[in-house]
C-alpha positions, 0 to 999 in steps of 0.5 A: 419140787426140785427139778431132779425130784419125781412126782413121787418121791415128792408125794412121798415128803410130804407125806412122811412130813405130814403123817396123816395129810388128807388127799387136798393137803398132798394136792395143795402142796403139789402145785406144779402137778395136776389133780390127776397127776397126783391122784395116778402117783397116789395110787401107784404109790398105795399099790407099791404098800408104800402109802395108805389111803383111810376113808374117813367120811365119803369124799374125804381120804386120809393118806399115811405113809406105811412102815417100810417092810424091812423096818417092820422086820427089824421092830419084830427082831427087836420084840423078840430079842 
């Protein structure tokens, strides 16, 4: 991560980058936080919309990024045009 970088956006590269990582691989690549560092972001983040978090078996998340709002808009414009 770079010094200017947050915990965040960091999350959020990886995460763009490996749609649909488990929870352990945003972990793995997070060296330099701690679980509960990442695990307080991830949950910021998912608050925000900006991340979705799937339970895919107990213990075991899936996190996606979620389609920015005006992005969504723009996809529905295009439908309807």
């Amino acid at each position: 991560m770079a010094q200017t970088e947050s915990a965040a956006d960091h999350i959020m590269d990886i995460v763009t980058h490996s749609n649909n990582c488990t929870i352990e691989q945003v972990i793995f690549e997070c060296p330099e936080l701690t679980w509960d560092q990442v695990f307080i972001e991830v949950n910021r983040l998912r608050r925000e919309g900006r991340i979705r978090l799937t339970l895919k078996q107990p213990g075991y998340y899936i996190v996606s990024r979620i389609a920015q709002p005006d992005a969504i808009q723009r996809m529905i414009e295009r439908k309807v045009a």
